[in-house]
Backbone bond lengths (Angstrom), bond angles and torsions (degrees), N, CA, C in turn:
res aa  C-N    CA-C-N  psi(-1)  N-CA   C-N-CA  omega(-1)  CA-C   N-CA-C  phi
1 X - - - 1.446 - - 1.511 111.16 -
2 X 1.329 118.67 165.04 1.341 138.49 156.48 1.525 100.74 -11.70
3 X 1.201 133.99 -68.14 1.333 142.62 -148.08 1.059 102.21 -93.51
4 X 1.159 135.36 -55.81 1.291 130.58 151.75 1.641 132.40 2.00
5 X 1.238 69.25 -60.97 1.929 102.39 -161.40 1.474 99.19 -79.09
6 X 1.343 119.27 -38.68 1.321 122.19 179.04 1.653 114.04 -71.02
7 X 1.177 119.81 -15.01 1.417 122.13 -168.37 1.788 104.42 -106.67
8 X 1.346 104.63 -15.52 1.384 104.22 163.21 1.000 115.66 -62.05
9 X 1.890 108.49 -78.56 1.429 127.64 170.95 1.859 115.30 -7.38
10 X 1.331 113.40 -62.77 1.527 140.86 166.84 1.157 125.83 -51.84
11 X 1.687 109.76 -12.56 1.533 113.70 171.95 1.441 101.39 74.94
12 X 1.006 118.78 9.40 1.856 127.78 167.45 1.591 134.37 -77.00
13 X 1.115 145.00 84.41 1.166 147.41 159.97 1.488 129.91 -86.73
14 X 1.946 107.64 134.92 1.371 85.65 -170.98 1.470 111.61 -66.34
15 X 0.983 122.90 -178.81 1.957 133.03 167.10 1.629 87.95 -121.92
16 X 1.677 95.76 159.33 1.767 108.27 173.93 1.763 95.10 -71.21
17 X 1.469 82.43 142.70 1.475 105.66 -173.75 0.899 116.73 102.27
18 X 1.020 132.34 -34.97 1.615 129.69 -159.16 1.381 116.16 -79.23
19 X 0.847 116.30 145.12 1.928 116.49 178.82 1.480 106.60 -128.15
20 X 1.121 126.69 153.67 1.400 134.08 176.71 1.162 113.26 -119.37
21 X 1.657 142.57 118.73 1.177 147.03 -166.66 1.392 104.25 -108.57
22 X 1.012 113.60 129.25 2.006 130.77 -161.94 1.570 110.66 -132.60
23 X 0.991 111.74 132.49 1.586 105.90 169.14 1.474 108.83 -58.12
24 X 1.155 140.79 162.81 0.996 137.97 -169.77 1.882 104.32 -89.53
25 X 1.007 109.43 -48.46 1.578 132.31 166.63 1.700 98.83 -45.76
26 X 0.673 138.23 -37.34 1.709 141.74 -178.84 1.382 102.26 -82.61
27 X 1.106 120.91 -54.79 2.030 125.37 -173.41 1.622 83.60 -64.15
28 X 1.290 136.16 -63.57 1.313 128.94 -121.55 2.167 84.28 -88.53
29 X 1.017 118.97 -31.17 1.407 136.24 -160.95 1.822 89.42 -75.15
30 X 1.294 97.13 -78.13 1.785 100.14 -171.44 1.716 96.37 -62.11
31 X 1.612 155.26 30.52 0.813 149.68 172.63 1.725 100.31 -126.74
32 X 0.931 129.53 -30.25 1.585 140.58 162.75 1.449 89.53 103.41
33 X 1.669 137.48 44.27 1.453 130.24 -164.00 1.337 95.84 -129.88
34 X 1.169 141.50 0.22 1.806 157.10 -138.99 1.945 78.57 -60.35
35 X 0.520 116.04 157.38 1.950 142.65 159.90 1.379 109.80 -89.05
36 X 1.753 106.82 114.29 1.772 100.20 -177.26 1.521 79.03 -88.61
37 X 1.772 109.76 165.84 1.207 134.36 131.89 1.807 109.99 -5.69
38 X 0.973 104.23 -52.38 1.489 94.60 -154.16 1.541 85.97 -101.60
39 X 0.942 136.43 -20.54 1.479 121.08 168.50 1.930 110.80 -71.89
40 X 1.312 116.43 2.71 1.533 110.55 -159.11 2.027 71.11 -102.24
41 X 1.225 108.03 -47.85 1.347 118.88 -139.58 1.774 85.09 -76.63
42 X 1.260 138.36 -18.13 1.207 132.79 160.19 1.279 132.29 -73.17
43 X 1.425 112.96 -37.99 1.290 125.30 157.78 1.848 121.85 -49.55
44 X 1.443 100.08 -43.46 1.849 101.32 -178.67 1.548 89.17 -79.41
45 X 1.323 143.93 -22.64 1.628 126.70 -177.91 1.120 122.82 -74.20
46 X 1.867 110.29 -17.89 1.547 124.81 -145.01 2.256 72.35 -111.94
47 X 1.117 109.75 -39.10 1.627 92.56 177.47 1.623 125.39 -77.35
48 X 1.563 98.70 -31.34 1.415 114.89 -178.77 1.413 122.33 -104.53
49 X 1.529 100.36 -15.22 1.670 85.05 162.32 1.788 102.38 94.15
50 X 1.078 98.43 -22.91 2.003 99.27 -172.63 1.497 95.63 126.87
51 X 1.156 90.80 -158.85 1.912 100.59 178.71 1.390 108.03 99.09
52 X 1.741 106.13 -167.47 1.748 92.37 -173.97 1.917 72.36 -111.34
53 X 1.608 87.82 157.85 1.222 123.38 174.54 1.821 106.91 -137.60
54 X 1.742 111.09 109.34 1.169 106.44 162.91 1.343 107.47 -91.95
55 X 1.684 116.80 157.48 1.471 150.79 -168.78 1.494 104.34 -94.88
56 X 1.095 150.63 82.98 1.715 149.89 172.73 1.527 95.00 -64.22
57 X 1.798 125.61 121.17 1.195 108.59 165.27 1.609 76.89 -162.42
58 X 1.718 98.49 -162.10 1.438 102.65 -153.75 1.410 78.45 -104.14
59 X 1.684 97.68 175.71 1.631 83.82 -176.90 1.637 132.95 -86.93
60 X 1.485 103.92 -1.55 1.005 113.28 159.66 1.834 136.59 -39.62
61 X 1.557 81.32 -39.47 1.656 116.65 -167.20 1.286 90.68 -80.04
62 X 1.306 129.81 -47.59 1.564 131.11 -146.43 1.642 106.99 -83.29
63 X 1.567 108.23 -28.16 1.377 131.92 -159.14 1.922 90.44 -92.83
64 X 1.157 132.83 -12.48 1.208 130.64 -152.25 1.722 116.38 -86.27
65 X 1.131 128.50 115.65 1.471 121.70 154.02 1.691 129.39 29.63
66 X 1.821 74.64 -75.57 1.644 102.57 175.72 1.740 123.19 -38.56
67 X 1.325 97.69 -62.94 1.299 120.29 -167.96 1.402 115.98 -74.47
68 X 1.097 114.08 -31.87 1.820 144.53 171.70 1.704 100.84 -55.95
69 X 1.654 109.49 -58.82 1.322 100.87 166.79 1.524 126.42 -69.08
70 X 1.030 109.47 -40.50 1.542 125.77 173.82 1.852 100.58 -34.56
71 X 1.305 111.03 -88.20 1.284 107.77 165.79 1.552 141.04 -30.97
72 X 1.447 96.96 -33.56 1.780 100.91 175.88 1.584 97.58 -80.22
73 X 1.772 135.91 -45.16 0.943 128.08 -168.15 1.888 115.27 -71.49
74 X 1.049 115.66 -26.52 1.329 106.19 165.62 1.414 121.17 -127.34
75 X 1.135 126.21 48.33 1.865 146.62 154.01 1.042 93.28 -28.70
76 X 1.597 117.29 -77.42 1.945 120.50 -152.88 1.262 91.31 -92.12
77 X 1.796 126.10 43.38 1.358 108.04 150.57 1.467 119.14 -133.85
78 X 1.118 111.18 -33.04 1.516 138.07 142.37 1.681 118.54 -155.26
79 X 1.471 99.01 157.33 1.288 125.14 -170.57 1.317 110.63 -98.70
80 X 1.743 102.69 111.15 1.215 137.18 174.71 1.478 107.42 -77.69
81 X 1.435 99.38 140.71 1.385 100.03 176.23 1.889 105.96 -151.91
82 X 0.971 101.46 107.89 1.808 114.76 176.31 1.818 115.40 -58.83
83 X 1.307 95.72 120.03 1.491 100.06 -156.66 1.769 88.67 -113.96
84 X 1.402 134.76 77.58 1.340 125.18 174.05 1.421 119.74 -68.81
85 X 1.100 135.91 97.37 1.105 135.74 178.27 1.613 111.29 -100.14
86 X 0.968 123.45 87.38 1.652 144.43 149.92 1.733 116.04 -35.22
87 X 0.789 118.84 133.77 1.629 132.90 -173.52 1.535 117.01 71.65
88 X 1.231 133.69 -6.41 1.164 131.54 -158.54 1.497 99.75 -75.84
89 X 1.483 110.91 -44.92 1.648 109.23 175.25 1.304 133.11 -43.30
90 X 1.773 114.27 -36.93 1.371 125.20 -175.26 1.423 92.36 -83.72
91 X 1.355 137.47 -22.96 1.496 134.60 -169.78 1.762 104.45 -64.99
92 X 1.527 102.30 -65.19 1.609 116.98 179.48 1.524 78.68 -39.01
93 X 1.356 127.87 -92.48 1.805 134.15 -123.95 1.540 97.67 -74.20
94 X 1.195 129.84 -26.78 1.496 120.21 151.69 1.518 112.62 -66.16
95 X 1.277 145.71 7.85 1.240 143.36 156.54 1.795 100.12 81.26
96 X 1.056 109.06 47.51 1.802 118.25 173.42 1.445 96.80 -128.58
97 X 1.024 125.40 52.31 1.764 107.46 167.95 1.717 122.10 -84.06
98 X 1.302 87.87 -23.23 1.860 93.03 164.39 1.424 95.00 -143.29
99 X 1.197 82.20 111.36 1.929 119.44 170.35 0.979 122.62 -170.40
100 X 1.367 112.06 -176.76 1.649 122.27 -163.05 1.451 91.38 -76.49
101 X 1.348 127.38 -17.11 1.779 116.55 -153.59 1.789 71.76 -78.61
102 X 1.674 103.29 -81.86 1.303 109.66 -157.69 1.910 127.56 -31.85
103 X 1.320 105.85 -27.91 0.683 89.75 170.32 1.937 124.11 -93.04
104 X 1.046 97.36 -12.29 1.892 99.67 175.20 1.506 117.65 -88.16
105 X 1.807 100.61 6.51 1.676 114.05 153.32 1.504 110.75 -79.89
106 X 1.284 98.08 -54.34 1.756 90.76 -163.87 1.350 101.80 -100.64
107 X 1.398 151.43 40.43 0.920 141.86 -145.95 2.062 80.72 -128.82
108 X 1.119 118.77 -43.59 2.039 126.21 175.98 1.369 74.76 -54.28
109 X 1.501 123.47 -78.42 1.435 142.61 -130.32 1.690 96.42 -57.41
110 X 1.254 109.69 -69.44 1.831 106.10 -176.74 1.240 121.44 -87.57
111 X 1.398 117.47 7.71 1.939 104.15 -159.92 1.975 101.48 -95.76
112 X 1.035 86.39 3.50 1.482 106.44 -177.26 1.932 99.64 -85.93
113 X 1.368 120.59 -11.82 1.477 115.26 -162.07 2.298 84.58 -118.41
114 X 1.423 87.30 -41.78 1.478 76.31 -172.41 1.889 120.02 -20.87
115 X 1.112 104.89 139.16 1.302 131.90 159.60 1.801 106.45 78.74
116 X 1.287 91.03 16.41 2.098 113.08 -166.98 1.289 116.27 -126.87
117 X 1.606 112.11 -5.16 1.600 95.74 -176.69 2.098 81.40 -121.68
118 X 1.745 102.51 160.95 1.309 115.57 171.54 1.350 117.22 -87.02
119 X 1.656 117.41 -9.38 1.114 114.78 179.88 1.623 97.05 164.35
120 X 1.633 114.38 135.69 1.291 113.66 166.10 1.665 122.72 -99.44
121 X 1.226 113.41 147.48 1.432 114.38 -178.70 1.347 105.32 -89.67
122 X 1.595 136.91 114.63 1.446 135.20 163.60 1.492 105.52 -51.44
123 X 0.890 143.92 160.32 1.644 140.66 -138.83 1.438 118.37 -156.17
124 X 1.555 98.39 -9.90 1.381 128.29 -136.50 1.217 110.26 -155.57
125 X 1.591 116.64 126.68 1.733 110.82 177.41 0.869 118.95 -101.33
126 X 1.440 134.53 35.37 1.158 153.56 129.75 1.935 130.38 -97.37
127 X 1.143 103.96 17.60 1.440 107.18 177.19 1.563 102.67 -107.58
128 X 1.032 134.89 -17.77 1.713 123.68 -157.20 1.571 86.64 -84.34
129 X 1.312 133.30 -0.37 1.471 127.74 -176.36 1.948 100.22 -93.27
130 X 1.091 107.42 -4.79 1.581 130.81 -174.94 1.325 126.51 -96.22
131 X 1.588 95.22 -12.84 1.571 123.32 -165.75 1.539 104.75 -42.75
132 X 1.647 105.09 -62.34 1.565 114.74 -165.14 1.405 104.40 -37.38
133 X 1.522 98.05 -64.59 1.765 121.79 -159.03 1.905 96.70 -63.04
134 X 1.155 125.07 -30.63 1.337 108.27 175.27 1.083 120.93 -115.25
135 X 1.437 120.12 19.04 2.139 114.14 119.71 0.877 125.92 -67.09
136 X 1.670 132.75 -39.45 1.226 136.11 -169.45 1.675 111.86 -69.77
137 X 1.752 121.57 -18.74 0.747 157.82 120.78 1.788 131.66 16.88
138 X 1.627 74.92 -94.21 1.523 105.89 -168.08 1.902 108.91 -107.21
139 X 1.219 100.32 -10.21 1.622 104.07 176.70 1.799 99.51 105.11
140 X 1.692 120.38 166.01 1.297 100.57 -179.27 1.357 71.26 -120.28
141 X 1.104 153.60 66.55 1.624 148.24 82.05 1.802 119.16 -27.46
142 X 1.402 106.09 -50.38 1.472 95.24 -179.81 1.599 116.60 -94.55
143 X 1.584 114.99 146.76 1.491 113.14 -169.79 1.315 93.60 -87.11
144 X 1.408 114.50 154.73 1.273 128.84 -177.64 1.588 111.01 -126.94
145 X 1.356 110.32 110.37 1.933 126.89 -143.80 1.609 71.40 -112.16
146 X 1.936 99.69 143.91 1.120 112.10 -176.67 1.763 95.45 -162.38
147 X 1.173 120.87 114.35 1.879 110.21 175.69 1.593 133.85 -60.56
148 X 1.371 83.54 8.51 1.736 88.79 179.40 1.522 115.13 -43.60
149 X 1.428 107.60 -63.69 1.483 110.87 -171.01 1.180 126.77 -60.94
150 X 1.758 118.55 -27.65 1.407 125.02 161.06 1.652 106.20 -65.31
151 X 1.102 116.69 -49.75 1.524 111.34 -167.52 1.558 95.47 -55.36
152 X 1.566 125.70 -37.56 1.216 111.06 -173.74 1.384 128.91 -78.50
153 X 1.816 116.51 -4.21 1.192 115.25 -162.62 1.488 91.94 -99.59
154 X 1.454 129.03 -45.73 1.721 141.92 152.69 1.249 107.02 -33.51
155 X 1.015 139.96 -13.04 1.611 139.36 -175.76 1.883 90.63 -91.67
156 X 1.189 110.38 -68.51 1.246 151.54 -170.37 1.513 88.34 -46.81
157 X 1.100 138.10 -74.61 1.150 148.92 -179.85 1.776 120.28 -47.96
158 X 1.394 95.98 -49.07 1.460 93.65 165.13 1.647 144.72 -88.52
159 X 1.168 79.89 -22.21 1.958 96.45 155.13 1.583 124.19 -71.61
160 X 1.487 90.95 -29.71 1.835 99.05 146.74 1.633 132.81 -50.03
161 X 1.666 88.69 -48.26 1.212 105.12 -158.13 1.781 103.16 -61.19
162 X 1.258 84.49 -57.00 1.480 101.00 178.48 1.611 131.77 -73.17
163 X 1.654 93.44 9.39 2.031 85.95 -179.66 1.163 100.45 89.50
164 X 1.418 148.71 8.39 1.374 122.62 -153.74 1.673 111.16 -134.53
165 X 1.442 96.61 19.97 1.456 105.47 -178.07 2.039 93.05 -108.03
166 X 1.104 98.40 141.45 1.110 126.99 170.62 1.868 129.95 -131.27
167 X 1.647 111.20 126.01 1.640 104.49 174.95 1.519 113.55 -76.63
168 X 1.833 86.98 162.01 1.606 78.04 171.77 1.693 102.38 108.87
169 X 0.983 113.73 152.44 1.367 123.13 169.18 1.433 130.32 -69.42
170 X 1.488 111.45 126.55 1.261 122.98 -159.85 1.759 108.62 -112.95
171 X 1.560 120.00 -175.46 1.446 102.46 159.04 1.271 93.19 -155.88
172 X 1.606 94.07 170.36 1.892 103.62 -146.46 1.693 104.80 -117.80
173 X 0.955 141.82 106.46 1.655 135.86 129.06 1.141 137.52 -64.24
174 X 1.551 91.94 106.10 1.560 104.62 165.42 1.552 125.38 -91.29
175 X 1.580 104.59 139.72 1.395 108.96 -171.88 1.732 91.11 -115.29
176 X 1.451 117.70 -171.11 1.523 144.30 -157.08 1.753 100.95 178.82
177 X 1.389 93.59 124.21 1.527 96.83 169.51 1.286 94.21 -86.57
178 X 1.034 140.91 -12.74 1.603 127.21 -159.64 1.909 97.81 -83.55
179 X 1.566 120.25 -33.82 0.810 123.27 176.00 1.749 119.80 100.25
180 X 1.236 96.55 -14.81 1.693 132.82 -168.87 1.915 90.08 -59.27
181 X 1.292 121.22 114.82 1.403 123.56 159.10 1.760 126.69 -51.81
182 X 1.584 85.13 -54.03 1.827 88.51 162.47 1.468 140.74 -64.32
183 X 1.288 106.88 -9.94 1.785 132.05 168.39 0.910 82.25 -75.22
184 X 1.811 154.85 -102.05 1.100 144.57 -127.22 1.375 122.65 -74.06
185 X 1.428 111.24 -19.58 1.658 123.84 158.32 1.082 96.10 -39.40
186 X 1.105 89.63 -85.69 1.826 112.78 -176.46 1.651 115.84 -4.85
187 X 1.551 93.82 -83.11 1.093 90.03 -172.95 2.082 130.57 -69.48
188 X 1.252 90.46 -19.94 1.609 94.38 156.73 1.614 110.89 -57.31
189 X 1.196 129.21 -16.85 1.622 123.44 -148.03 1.807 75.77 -96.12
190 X 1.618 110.37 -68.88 1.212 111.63 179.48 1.672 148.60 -29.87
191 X 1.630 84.04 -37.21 1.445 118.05 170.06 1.627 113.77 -54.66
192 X 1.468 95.12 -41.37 2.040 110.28 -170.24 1.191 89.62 -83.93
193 X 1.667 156.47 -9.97 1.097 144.11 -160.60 2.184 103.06 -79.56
């Protein structure tokens, strides 16, 4: 594959142990498997049946093209609803994802959906660290859909594919483009959660 090929090029090979952490959007993209919109939006109908489903994303995400169609293409199947929640990102990466802050951010933002949505979509790969605070939230009536576990079983699957899974204890490097020392705390801290 794509990745593969790129780690040759680079003089890169895995060694046992090693794992490679990928956005999921990057594996699924250089694999020609990317998830349209309307394949996400079939999947929450085929679990939920219809209903309203709000979207948790930043507002960038919420404001986007994408999602705009998303909603017009399945209206008469379930009701989409764009949930922009602003600040929540700097909350996680300042290490507040369940706290009093996080929740007296989104608490205006969602308490208005409580007991009304069938389930929210995290939007964002930084919200499933938010999880607690937005059930406590939104009620644990609504399911709260997040791709972690697929990204992890597709991970899982392709390190298969390729020979490149190994038992046994491994060890992990984490990088940050930002370069930021306290991001990578961070996310080690998160990791142990």
């Amino acid at each position: 594959g794509c990745i593969a090929d790129a780690m040759r090029e680079d003089g890169l090979a895995p060694r046992d142990r090693d794992v490679l952490a990928i956005t999921e959007s990057i594996v699924a993209r250089a694999q020609g498997n990317y998830a349209s919109v309307d394949a996400i939006a079939a999947d929450v109908k085929a679990k939920l049946g219809g209903g309203t489903v709000g979207v948790m994303a930043t507002p960038l995400t919420t404001d986007s093209e994408k999602l705009h169609a998303l909603e017009a293409r399945w209206q008469e199947k379930c009701n989409i609803i764009p949930l922009p929640t602003p600040g929540l990102v700097e909350l996680v990466e300042a290490g507040k994802a369940v706290s009093a802050e996080s929740e007296a951010l989104l608490r205006p933002m969602l308490a208005p959906y409580a007991g009304k949505l069938d389930a929210v979509v995290l939007g964002c790969t930084h919200y499933p660290f938010a999880a607690k605070t937005i059930r406590k939230v939104l009620g644990e009536n609504t399911a709260v859909l997040d791709g972690g576990e697929g990204t992890a079983r597709q991970t899982k699957r392709l390190l298969e594919e390729r020979g490149w899974l190994r038992e046994g204890k491994g060890s992990l490097k984490m990088e940050n483009s930002s370069g930021k020392q306290e991001l990578l705390d961070l996310g080690m801290e998160l990791l142990r959660r």
